[in-house]
Backbone as CSV, one residue per row, in Angstrom:
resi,resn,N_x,N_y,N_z,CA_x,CA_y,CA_z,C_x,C_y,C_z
1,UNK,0.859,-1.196,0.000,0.000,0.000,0.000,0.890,1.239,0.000
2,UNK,0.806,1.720,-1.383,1.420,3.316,-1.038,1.222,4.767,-0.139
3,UNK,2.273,5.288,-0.022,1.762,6.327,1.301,0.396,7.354,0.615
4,UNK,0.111,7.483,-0.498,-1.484,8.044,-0.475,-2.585,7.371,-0.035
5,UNK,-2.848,5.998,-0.531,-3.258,4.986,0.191,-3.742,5.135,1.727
6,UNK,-2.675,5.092,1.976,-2.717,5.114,3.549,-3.330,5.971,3.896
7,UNK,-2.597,7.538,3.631,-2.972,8.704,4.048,-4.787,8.436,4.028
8,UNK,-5.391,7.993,2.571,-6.536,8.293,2.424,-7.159,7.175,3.587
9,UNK,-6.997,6.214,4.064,-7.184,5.300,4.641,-7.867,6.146,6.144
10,UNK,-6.467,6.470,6.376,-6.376,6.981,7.854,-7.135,8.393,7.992
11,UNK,-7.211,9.155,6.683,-7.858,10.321,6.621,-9.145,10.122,6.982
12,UNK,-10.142,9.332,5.878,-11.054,8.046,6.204,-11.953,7.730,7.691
13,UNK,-11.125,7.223,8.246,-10.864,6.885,9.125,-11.032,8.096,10.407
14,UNK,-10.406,8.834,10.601,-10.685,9.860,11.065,-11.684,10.755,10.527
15,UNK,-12.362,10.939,9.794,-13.524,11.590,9.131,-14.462,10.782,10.120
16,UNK,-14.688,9.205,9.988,-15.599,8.568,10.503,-15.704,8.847,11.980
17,UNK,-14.818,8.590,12.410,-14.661,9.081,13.981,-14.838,9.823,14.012
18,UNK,-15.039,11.199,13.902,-15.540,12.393,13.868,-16.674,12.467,13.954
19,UNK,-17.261,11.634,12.836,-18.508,12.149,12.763,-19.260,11.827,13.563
20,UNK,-18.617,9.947,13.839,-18.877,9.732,14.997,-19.885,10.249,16.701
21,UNK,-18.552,10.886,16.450,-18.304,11.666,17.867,-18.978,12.757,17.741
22,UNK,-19.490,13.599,16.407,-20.474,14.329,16.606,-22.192,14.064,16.919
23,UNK,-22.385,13.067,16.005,-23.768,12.172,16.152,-23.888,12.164,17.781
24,UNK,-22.608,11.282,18.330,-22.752,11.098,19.807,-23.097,12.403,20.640
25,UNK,-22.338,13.305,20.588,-22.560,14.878,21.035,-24.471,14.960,20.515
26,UNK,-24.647,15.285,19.494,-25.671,15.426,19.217,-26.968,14.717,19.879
27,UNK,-26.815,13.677,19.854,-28.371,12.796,20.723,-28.446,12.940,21.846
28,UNK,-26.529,13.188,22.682,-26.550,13.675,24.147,-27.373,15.457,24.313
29,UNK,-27.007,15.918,23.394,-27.399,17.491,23.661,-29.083,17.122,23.482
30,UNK,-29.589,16.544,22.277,-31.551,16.325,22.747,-31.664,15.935,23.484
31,UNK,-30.878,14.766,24.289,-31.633,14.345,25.738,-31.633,15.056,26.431
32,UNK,-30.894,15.932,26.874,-30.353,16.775,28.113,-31.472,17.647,27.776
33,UNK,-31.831,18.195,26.422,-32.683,19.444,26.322,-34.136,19.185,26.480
34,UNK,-34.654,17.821,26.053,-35.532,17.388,26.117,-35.742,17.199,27.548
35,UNK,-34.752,16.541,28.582,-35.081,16.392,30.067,-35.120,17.804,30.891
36,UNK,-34.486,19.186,29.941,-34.830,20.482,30.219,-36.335,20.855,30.763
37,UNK,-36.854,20.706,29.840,-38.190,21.205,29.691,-39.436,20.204,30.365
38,UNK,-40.541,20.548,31.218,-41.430,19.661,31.392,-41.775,18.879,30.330
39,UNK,-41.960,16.928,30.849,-42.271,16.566,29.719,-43.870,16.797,29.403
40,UNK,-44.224,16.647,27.967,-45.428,16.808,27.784,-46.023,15.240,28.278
41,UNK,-47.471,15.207,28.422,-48.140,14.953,28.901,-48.543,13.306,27.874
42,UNK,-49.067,14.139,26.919,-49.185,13.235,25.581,-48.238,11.773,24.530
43,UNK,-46.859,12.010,25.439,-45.462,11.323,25.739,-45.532,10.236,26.852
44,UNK,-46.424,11.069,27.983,-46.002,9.771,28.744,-46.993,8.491,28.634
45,UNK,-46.769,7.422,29.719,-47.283,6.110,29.432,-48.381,5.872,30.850
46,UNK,-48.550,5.151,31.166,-49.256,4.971,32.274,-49.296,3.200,33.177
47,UNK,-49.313,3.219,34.640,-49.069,2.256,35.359,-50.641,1.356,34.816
48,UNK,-49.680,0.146,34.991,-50.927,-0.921,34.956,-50.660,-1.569,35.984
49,UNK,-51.728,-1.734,37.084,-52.054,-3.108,37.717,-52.399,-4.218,37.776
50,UNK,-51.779,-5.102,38.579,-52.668,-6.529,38.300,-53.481,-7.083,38.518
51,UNK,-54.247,-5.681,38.806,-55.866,-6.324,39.023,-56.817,-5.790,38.094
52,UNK,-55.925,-5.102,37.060,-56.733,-4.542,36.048,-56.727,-2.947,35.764
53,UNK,-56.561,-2.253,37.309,-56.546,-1.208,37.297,-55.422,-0.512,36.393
54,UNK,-55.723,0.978,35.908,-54.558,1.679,35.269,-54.367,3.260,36.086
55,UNK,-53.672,3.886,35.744,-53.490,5.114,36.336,-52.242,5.578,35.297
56,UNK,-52.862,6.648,34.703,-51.855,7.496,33.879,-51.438,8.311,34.545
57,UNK,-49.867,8.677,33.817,-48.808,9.411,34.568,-48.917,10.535,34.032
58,UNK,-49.125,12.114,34.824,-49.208,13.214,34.416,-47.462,13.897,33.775
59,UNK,-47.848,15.033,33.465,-46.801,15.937,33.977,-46.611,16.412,35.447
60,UNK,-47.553,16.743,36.280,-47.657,16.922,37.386,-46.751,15.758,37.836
61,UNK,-47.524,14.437,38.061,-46.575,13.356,38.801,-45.367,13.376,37.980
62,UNK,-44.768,13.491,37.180,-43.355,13.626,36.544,-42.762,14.885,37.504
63,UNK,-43.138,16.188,38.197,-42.300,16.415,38.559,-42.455,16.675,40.410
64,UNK,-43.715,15.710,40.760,-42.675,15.260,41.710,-42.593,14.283,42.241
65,UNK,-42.377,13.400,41.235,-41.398,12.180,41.400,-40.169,12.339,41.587
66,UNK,-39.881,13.331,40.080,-38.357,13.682,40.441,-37.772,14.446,41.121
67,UNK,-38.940,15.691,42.325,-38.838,16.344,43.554,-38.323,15.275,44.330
68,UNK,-39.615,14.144,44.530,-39.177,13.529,45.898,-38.045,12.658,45.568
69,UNK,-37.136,12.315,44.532,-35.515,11.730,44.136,-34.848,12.443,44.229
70,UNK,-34.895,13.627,43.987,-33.667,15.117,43.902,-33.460,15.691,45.566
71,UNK,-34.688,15.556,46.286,-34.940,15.591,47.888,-34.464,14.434,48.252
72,UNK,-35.146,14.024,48.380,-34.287,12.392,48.986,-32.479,12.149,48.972
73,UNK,-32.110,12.509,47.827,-30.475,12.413,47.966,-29.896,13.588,47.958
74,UNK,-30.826,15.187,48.413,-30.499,15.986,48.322,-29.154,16.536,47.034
75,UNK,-30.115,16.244,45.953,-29.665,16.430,44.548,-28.604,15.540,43.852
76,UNK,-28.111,14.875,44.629,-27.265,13.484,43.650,-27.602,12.255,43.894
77,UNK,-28.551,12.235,43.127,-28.957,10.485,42.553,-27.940,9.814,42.222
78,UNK,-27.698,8.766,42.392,-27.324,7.758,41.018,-28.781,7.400,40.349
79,UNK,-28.296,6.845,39.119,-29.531,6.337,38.167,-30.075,5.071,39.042
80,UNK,-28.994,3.771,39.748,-29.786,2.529,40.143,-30.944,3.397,41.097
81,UNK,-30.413,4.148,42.342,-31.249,4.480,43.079,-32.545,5.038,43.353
82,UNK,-32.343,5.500,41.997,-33.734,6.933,41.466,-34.668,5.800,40.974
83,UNK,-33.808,5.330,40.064,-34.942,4.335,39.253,-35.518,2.756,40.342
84,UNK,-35.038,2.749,41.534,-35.537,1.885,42.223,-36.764,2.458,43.372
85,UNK,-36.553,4.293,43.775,-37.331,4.910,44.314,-38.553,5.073,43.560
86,UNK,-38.032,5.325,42.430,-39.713,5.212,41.436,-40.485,4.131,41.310
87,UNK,-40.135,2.687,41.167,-40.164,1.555,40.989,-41.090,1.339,42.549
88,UNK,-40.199,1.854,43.615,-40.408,1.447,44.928,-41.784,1.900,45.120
89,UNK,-42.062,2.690,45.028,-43.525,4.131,44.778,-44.559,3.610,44.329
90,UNK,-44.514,3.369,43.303,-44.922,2.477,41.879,-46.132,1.290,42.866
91,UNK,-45.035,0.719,43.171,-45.237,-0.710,43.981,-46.341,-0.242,45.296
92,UNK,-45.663,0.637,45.973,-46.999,0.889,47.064,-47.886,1.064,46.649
93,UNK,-48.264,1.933,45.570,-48.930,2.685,44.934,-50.326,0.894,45.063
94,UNK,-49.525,0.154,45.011,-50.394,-1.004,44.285,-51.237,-1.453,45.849
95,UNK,-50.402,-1.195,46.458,-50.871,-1.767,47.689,-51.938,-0.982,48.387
96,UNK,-51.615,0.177,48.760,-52.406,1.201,49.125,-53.644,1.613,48.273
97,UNK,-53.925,1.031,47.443,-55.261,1.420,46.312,-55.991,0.081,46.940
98,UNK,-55.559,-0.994,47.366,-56.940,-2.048,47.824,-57.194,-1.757,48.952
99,UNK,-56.590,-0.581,49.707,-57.427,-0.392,51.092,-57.737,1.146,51.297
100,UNK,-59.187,0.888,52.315,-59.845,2.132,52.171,-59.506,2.969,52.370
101,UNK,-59.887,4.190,51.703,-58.878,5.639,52.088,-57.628,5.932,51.946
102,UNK,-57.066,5.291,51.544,-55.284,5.508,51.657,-55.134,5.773,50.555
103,UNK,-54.352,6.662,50.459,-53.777,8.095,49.280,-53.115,6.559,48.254
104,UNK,-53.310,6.557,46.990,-52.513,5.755,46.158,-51.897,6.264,44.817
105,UNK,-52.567,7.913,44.514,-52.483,8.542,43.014,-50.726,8.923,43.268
106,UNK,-49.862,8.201,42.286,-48.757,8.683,42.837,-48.266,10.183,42.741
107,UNK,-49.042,11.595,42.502,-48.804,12.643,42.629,-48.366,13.031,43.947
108,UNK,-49.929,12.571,44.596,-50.075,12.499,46.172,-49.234,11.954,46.878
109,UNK,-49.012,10.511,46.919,-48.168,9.811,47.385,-47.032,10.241,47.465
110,UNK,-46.272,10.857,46.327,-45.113,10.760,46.709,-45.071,12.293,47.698
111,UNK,-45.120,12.952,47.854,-45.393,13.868,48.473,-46.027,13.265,50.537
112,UNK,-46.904,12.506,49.936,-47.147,11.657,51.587,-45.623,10.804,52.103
113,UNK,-45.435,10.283,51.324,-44.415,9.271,51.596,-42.670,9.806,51.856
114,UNK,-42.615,10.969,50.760,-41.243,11.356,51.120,-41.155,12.981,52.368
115,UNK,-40.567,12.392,52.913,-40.500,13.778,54.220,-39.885,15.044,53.355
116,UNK,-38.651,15.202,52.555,-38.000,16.066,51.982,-39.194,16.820,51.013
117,UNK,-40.221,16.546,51.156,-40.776,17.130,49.673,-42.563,17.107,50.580
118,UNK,-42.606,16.424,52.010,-44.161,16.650,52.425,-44.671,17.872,53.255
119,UNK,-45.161,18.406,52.529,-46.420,19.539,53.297,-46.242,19.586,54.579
120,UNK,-46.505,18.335,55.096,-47.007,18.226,56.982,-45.457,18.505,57.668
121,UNK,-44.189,18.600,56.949,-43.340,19.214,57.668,-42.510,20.174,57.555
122,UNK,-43.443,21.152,56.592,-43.340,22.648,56.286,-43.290,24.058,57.388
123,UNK,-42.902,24.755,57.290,-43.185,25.896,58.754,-44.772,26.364,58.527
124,UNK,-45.814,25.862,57.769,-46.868,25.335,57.897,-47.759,24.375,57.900
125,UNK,-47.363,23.314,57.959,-47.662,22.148,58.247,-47.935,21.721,59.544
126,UNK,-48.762,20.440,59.440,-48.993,19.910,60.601,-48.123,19.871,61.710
127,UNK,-47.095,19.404,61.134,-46.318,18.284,61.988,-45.057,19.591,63.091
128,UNK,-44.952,20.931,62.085,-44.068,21.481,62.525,-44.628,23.024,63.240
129,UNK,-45.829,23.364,62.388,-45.944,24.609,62.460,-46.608,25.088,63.949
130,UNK,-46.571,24.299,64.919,-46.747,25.100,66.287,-45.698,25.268,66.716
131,UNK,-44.632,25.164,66.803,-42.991,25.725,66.595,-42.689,27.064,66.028
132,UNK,-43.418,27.213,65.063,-43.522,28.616,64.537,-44.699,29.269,64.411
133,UNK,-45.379,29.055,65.527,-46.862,30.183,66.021,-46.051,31.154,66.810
134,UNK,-46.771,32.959,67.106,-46.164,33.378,67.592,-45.876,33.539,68.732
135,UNK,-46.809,32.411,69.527,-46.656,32.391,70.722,-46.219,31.292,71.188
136,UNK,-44.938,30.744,70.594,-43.969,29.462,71.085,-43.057,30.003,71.216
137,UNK,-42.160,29.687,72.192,-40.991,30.268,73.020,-40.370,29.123,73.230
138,UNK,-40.335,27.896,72.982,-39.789,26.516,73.344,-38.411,26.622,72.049
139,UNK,-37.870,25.270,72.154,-37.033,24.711,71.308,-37.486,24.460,70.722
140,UNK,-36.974,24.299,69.358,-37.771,23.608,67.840,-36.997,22.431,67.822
141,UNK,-37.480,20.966,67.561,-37.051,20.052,67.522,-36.394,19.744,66.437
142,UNK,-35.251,18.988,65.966,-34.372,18.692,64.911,-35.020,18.762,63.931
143,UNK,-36.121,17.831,63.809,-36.865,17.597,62.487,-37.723,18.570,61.706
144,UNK,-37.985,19.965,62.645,-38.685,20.915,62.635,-37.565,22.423,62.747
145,UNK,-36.479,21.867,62.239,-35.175,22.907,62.371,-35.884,23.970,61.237
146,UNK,-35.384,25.046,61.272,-35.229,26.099,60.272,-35.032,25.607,59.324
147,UNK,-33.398,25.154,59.015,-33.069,24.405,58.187,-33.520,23.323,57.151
148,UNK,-34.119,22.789,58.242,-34.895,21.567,57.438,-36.165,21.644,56.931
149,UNK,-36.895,22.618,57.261,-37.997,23.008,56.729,-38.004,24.157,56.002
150,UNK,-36.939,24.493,56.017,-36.773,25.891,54.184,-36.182,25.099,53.252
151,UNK,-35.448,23.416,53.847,-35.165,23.045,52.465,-36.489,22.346,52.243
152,UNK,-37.146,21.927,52.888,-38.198,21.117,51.839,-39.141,22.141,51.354
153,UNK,-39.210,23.398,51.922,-40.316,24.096,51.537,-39.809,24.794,49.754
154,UNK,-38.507,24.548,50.021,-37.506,25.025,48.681,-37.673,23.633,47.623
155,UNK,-37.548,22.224,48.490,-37.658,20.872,47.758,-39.365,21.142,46.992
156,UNK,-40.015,21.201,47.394,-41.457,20.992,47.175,-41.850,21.939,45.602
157,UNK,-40.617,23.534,45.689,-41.240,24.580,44.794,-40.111,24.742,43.946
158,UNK,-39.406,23.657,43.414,-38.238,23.655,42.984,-39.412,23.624,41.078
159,UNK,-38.576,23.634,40.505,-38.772,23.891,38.883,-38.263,22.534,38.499
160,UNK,-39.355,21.766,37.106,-38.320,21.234,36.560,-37.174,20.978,36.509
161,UNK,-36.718,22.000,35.692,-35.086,22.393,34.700,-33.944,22.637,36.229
162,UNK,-34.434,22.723,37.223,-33.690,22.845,38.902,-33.432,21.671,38.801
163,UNK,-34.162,20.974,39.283,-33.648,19.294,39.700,-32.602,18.436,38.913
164,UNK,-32.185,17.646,39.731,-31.227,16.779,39.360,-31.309,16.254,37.934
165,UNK,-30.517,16.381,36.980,-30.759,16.346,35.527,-30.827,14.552,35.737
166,UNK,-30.486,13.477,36.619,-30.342,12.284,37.046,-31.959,11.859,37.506
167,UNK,-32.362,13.112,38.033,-33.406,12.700,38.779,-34.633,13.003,37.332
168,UNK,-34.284,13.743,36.316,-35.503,14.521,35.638,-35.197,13.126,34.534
169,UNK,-34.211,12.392,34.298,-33.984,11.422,33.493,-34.413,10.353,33.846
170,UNK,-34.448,9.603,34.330,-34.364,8.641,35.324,-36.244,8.467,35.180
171,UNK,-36.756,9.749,35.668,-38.417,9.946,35.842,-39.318,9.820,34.077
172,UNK,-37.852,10.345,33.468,-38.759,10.643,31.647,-38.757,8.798,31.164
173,UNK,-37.591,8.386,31.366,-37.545,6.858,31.495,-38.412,5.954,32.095
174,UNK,-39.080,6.153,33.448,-39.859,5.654,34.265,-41.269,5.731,33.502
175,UNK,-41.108,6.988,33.088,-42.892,7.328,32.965,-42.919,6.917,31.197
176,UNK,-42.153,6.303,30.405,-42.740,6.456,29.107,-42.112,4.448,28.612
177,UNK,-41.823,4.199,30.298,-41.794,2.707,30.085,-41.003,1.631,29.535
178,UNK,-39.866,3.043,29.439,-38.574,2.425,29.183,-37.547,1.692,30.155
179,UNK,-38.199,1.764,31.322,-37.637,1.507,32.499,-37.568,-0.010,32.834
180,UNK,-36.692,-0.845,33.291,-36.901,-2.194,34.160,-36.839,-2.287,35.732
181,UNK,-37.737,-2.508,35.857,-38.189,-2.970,37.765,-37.047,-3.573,38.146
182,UNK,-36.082,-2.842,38.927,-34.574,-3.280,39.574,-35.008,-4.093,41.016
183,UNK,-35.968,-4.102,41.406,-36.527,-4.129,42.910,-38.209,-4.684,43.111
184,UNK,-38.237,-6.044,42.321,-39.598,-6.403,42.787,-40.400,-6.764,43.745
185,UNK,-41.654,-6.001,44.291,-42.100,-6.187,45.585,-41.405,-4.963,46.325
186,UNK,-40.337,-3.799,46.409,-40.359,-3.348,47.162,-41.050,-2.337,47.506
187,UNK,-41.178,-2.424,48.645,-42.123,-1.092,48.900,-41.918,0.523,49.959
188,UNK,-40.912,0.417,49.851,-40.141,2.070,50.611,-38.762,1.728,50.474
189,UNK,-38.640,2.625,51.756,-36.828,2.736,52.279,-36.949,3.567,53.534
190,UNK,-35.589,3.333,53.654,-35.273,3.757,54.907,-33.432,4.457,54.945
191,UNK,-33.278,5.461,55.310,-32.171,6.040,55.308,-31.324,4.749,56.472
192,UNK,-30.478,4.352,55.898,-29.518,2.836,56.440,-29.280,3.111,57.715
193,UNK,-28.632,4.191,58.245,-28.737,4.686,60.158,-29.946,4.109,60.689
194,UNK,-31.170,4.128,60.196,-32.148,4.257,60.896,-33.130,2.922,60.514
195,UNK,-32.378,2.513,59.320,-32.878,1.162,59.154,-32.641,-0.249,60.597
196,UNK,-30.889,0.083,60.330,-30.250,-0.566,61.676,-30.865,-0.590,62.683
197,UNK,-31.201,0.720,63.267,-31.718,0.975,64.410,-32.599,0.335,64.741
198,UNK,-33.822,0.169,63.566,-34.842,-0.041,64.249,-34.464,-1.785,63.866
199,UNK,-33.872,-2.261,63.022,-33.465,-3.607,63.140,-33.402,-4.082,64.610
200,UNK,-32.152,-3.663,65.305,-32.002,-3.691,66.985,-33.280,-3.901,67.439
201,UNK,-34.176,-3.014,67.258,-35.243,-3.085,68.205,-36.197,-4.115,67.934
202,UNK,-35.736,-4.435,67.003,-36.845,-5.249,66.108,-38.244,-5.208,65.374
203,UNK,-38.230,-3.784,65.106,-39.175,-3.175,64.893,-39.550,-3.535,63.392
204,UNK,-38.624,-3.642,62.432,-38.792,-4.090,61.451,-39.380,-5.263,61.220
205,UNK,-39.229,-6.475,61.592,-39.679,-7.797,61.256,-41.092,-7.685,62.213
206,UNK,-41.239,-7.093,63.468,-42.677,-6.584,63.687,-43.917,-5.660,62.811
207,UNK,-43.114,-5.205,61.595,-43.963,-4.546,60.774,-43.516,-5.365,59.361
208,UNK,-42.904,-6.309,59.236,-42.919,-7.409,58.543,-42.157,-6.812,57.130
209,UNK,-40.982,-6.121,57.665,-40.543,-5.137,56.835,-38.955,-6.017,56.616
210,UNK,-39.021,-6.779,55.291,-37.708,-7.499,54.480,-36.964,-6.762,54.073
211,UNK,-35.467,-6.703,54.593,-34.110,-6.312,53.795,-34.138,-6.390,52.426
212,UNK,-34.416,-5.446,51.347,-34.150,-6.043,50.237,-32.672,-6.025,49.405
213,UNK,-32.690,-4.746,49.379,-31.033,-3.924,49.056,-30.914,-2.524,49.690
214,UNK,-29.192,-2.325,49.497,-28.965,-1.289,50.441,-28.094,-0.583,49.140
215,UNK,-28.772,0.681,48.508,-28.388,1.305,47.616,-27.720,2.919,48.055
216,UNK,-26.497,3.306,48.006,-25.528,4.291,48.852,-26.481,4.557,49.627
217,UNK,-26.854,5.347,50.392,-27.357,5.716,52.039,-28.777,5.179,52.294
218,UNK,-29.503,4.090,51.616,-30.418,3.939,51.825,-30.584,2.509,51.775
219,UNK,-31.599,2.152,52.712,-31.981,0.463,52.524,-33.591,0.544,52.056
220,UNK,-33.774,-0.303,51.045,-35.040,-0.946,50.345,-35.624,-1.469,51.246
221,UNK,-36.966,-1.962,51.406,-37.122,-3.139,51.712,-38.215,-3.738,50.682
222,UNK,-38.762,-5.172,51.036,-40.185,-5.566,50.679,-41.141,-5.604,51.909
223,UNK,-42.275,-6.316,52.217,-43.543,-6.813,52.977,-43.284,-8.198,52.823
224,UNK,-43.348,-8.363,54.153,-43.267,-10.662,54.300,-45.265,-10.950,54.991
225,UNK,-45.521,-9.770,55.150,-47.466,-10.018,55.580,-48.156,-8.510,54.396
226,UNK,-49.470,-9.342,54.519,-50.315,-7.782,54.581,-50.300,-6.729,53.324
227,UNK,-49.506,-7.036,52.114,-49.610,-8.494,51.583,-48.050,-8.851,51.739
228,UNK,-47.862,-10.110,51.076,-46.222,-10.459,51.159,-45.582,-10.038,49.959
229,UNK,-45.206,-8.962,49.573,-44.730,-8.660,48.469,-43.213,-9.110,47.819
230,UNK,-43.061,-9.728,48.884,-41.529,-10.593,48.523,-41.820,-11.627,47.651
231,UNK,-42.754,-12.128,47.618,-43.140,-13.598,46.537,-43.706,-12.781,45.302
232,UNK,-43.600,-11.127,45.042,-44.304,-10.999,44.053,-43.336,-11.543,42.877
233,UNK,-44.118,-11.624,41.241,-42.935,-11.982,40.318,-43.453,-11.034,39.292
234,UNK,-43.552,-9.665,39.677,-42.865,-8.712,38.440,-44.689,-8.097,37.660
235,UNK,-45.366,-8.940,37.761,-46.687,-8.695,36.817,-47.756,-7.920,37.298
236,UNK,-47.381,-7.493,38.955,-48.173,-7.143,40.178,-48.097,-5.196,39.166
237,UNK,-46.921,-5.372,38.983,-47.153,-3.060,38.718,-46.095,-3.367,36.995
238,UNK,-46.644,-3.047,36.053,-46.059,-2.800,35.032,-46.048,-1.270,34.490
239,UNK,-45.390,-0.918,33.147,-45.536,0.769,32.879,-45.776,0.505,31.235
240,UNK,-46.679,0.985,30.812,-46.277,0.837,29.074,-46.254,2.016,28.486
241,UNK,-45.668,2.183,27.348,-45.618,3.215,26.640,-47.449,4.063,26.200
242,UNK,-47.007,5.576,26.369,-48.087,5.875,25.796,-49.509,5.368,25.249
243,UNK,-48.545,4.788,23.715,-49.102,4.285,22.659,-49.300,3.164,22.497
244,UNK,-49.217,2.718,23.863,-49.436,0.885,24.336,-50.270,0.886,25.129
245,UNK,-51.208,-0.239,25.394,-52.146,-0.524,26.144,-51.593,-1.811,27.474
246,UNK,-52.173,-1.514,28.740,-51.911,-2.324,29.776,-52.521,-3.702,29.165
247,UNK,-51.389,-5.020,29.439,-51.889,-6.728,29.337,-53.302,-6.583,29.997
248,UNK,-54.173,-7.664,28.911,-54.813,-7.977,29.727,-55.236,-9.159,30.329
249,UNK,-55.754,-8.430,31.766,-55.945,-9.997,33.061,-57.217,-11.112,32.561
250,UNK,-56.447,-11.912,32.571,-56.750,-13.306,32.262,-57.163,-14.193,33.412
251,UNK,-58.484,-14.502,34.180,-58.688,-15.251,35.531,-58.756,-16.619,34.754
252,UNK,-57.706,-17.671,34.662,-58.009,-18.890,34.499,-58.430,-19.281,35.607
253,UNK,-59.667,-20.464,35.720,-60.147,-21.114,36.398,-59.459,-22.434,36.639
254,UNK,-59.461,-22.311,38.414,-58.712,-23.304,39.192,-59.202,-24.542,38.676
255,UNK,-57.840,-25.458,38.444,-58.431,-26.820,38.190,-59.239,-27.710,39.195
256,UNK,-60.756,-28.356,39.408,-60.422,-29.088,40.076,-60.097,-30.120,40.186
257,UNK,-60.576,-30.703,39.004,-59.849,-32.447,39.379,-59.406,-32.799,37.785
258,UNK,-58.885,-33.930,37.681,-58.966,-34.344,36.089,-60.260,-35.183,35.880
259,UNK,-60.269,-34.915,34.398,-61.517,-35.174,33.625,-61.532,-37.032,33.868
């Protein structure tokens, strides 16, 4: 092979890589811009249950899902973790809809369920705001710090395009069903300090609350009663695209005997 040859070879060659590497640049810059902006509505997909039920995913619940992930790790997700908190959500979501009264729309929920991002421990909220009436003169308790209640009151009114670009990804994935269930059957967490703790006491296996995984500062769990969500296998909470319709439930009838 003569040295033009080559040259053109390697010239070639480097052209491709280039372009490469621009294409790559390029699909990274739409995602990022696309996870910019609220997603539209008409994009996303919606939860199916296995009892038939469905529940479509707003824009609303898109952002705060990814409130209560961007709160929760106080803005650095990893992707396993985010996408197992959504997953985790997801899953209650299933549980809490067969019994009476209990909040299950995951807008609500997540907002009930995560402290960093709930109402009731706002400097108006339930849980905190006689601490800040003007006629309390006491100590404000840790959980009811200044601190901790201007960040969630800041977590709760955060923007889109604010949050964790991990956490706004992670949620566009979740909600349009591109996602895989890392964590079947689980149903919360627990910041790992306080998981332990109540391990010791035994408080956990009294509320029938299974180790599942322990993802950086947080432990999963499942339900071993009430229901046992540890034996679930995956078909209990699915997500489909938009433009897809939830499986449908099939009651085969129990055999009883042979013919």
């Amino acid at each position: 092979m003569n040295g033009f040859m080559i040259s053109t070879v390697y010239n070639s060659n480097t052209q491709r890589h280039s372009l490469l590497c621009l294409l790559s640049a390029m699909m990274l810059s739409i995602s990022n811009a696309s996870a910019q902006t609220l997603p539209q509505e008409s994009l996303l997909g919606q939860i199916c249950y296995g009892d038939g039920d469905e529940q479509k995913i707003s824009a609303d619940t898109a952002i705060w899902l990814a409130r209560m992930i961007d709160g929760e790790t106080y803005g650095h997700p990893t992707e396993v973790e985010a996408n197992t908190m959504l997953w985790a959500i997801a899953q209650l979501s299933a549980v809490r809809k067969t019994k009476r009264n209990l909040t299950w729309k995951l807008d609500k929920l997540a907002q009930l369920y995560s402290q960093p991002i709930n109402h009731k421990w706002t400097r108006s909220g339930r849980k905190c705001k006689r601490y800040y009436a003007k006629d309390f003169d006491g100590k404000i308790p840790g959980n009811c710090s200044k601190k901790k209640v201007k960040r969630r009151e800041n977590n709760r009114s955060k923007p889109w395009n604010e949050l964790a670009p991990i956490a706004r990804q992670s949620v566009l994935k979740f909600a349009k069903g591109d996602s895989i269930n890392p964590a079947i059957g689980v149903q919360g967490w627990y910041a790992s300090g306080l998981w332990y703790r109540r391990d010791k006491k035994n408080i956990n296996a009294r509320e029938h609350k299974l180790f599942h995984s322990k993802i950086d500062n947080n432990v999963f769990y499942t339900r071993t009663k009430s229901p046992a969500t540890n034996n679930w296998d995956g078909f209990e909470v699915t997500i489909v695209a938009a433009d897809s319709f939830c499986p449908m439930i099939i009651d085969l009838p129990s055999k009883q005997g042979s013919d």
